[in-house]
C-alpha positions as CSV (number, residue, x, y, z in Angstrom):
1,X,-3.6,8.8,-13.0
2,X,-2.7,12.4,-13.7
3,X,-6.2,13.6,-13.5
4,X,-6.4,12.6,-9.7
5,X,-3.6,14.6,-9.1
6,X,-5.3,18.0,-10.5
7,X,-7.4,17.9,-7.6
8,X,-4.3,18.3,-5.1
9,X,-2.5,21.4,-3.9
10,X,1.5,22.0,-4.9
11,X,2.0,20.6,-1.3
12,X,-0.1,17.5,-1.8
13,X,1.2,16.3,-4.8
14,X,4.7,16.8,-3.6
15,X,3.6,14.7,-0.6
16,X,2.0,11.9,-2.9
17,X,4.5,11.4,-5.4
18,X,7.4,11.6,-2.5
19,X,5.7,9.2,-0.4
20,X,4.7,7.1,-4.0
21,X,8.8,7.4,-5.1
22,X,9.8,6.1,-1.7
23,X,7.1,3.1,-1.8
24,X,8.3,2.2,-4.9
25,X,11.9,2.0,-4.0
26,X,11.0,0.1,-1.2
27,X,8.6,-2.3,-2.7
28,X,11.3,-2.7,-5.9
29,X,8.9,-1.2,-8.4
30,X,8.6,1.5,-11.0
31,X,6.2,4.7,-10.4
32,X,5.1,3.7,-13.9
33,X,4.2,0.0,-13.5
34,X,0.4,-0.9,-12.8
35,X,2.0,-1.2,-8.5
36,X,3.2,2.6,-9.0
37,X,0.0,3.9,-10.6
38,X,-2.2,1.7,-8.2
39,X,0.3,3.1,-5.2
40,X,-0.7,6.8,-7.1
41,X,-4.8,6.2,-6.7
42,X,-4.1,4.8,-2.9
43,X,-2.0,7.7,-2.1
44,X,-4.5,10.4,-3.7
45,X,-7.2,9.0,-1.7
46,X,-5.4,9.0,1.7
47,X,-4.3,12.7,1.3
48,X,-8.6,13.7,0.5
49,X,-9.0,11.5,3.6
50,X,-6.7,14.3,5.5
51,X,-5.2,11.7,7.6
52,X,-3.4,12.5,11.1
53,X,-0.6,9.8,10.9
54,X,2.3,10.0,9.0
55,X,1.6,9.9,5.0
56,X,4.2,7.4,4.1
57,X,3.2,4.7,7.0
58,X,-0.3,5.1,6.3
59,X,0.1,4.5,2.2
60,X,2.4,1.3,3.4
61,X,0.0,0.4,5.6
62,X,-2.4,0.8,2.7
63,X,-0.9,-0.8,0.1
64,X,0.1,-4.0,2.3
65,X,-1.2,-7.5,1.1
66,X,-3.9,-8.9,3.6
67,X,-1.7,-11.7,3.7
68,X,1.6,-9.7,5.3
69,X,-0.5,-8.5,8.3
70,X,-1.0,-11.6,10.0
71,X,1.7,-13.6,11.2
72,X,1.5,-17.7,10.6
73,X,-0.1,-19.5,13.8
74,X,2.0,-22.3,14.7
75,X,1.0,-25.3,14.1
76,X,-1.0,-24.6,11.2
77,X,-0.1,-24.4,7.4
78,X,-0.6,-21.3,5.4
79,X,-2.0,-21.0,1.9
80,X,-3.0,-18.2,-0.5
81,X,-6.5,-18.4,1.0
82,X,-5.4,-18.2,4.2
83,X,-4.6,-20.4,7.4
84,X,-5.6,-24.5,6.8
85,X,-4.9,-26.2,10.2
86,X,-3.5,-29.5,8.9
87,X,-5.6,-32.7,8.8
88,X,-4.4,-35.3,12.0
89,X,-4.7,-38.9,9.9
């Protein structure tokens, strides 16, 4: 983890871990858990990608489950795999 930050300026890994502290509080984690080290990696490779966007949104956007960024249809029933539209008997 701390050899992808060796790559970084002083002003990129101030951005990383900041945006990584504030993920972490948000998502009720620790920096040092396996979601804090994976939110690390993520964050590295979004500030080599030299995004436009704000840092923070994009490593939230990043980090969000496939499953948060798309509401329920109604009428159908969700799973873990995804949307099931329930069997009429």
């Amino acid at each position: 983890m701390l050899l992808s930050l060796i790559s970084l300026s002083d002003n990129e890994i101030e951005t990383v871990t900041s945006a990584v502290r504030e993920w972490c509080h948000l998502n009720h984690c620790d920096i040092d858990s396996s979601q804090g080290r994976h939110a690390i990696t993520i964050a590295v490779e979004l500030v080599h990608a030299k995004l436009e966007r704000p840092f923070l949104a994009c490593l939230i956007e990043a980090l969000r489950s496939p499953f948060e960024s798309q509401p329920p249809i109604s009428g159908e029933a969700i799973n873990h795999a995804g949307p099931v539209t329930p069997t009429t008997v």
